[in-house]
N, C-alpha and C positions, 0 to 999 in steps of 0.2 A: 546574336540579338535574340535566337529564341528563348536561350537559356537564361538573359537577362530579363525577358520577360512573364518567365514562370518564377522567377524568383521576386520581382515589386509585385506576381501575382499572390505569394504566397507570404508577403513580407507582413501585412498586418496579421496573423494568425502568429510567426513567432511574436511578433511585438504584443499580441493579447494573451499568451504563453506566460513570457516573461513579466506580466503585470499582475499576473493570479496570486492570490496569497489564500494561504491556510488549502483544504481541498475541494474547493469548489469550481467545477468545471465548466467549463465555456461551451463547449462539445467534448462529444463522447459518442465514443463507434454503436452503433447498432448492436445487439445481443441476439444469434442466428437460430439458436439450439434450445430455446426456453429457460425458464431463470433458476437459479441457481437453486439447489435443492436445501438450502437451509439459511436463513437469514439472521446473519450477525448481528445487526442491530436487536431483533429481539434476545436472542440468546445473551445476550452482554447486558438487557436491561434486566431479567429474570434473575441472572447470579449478582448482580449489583443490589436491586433488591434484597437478597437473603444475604448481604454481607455488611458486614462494622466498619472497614477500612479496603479501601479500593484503591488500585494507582492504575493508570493508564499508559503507558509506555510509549514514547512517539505518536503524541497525540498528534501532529498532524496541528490543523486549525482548531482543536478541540470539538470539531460540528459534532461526532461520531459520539466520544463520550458524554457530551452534554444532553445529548437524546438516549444516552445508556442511562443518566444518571435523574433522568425525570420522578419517576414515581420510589426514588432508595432518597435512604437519610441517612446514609454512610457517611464517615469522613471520608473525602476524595483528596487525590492528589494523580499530578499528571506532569512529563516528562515529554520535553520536545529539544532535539539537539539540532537542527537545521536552524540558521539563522533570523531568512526571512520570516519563519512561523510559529517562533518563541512565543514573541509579542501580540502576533493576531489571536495565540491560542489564550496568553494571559490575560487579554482585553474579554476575549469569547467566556471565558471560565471565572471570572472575578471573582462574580458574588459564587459560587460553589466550589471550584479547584483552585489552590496555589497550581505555578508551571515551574517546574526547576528546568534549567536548561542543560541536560547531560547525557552523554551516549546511554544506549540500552545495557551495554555490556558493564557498566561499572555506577550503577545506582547509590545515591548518596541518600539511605532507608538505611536501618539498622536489620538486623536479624529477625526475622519471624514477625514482620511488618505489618503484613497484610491477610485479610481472607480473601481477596482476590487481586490479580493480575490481568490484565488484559493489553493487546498487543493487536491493533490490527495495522498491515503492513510493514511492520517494523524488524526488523532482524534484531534475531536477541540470543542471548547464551543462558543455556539450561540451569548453569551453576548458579549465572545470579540471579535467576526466576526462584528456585530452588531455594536458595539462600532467604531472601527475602518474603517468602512464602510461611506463613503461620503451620498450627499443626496438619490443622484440616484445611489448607488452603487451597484455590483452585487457581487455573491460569487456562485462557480461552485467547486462541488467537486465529485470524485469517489472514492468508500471505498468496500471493501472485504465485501460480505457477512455477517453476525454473526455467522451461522453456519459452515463456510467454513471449508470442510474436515472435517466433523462431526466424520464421517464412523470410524477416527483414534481412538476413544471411545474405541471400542472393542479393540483395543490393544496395547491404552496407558491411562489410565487411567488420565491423565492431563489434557487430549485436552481441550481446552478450544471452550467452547458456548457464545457469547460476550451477554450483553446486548440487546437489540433491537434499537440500534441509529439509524437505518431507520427510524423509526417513531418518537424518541427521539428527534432527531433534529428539524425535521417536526416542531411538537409541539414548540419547544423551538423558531424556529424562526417567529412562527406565534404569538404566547404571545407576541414577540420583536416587533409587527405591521409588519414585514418583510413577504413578498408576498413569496411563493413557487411556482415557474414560472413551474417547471419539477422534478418529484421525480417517478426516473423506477427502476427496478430491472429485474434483469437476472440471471437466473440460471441456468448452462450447467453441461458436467460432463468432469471430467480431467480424463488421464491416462499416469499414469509416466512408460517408458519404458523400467526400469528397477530399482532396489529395491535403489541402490546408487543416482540415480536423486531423489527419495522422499530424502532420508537422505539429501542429499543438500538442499531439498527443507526447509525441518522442522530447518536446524541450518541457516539461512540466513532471515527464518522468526521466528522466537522463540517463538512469542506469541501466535501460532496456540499449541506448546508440551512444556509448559514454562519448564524450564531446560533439552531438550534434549540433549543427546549428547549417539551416541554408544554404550557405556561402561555400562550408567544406564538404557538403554533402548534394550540391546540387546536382551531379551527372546522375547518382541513384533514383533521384526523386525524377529529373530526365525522363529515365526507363519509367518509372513507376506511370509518370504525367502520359505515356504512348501507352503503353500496356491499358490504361484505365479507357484510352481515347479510343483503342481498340475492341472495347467491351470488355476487358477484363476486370472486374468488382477487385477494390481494397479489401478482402478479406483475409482473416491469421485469427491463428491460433489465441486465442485467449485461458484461461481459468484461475478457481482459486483453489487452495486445500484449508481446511480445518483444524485445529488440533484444540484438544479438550483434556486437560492436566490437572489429577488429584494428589496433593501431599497424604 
């Protein structure tokens, strides 16, 4: 009975999870270690600004790009391959970007497209950055950690450790001749203020607990609902990295 009732306690937070479209959050963990030492939104509206052609790569809900693309009279274009946020990004971007909908890895842009790229959160392949990259072209991205909210190990056996595409990339676009202008990383520590803001956190991101949901995941969240009642704080690991790419 108790477990049935940490779960109808927790139940409207997946169901406000599951209703979010494009990237706007409901809740969001606390930030422990002070804010992040350099802010993508400006740096993405400064190279937008000094560029003719710009595409945005998994835009997400378009919020991000449409606040890069405020003060540039570029041509825009922007790319979202997730289903639910095609549409919210094509409605979000009308009057300024078309949205094509297609993986980062296989852009449907001809050769030497653009003077800039930009890529936040999205995973993408060096070649077809590269490829689609003018002479002097530039590509500016921010990505999550690979270990992000590691700590969830102990008590979800899923969580996933990504590869190390901080260095990955690196590598990949320096074999490409492509110059690596800025490549940082920061890592702070989160704390979610109550057990229901992680559960929204893990179904709105998925690929941190790949098939989360309540129901399969209840005995962890269990530990987590003692541990917290105990005084233990929802704290983990968070961050982001940087990278900053000249053709």
């Amino acid at each position: 009975m108790k477990m049935n009732n940490l779960a109808a306690e927790l139940r409207p937070f997946e169901e406000a999870a599951r209703r979010m479209q494009g990237w706007q959050f409901e809740y969001t963990p606390d930030v422990l270690d002070g804010d992040v030492p350099w802010n993508y939104d400006d740096l993405a509206a400064t190279l937008a600004h000094a560029s003719n052609r710009v595409v945005d790569i998994g835009t997400g809900g378009g919020e991000a790009f449409l606040k890069a693309l405020t003060d540039s009279r570029c041509d825009a274009f922007a790319t979202e391959e997730w289903g639910p946020n095609a549409p919210v990004a094509a409605e979000r971007l009308k009057h300024r970007a078309p949205v094509t909908r297609c993986s980062s890895s296989h852009l449907p842009f001809s050769d030497d497209a653009f003077d800039l790229v930009l890529a936040r959160h999205e995973a993408i392949d060096p070649k077809e950055i590269a490829r689609v990259l003018n002479r002097n072209g530039k590509f500016l991205s921010q990505q999550v950690i690979r270990d992000f909210m590691f700590e969830l190990g102990d008590y979800f056996p899923e969580t996933v450790i990504f590869p190390d595409f901080f260095t990955g990339y690196q590598d990949g676009f320096r074999q490409l001749g492509l110059q690596v202008t800025q490549a940082r990383e920061f890592r702070y520590q989160i704390q979610f203020r109550e057990l229901g803001h992680l559960v929204y956190q893990l179904i709105v991101a998925p690929w941190t607990v790949p098939g989360f949901t309540i129901d399969t995941h209840l005995e962890g969240l269990e530990v987590l609902n003692e541990e917290r009642k105990n005084g233990k704080p929802l704290i983990f690991t968070g961050g982001y990295y940087l990278l900053e790419v000249s053709n």
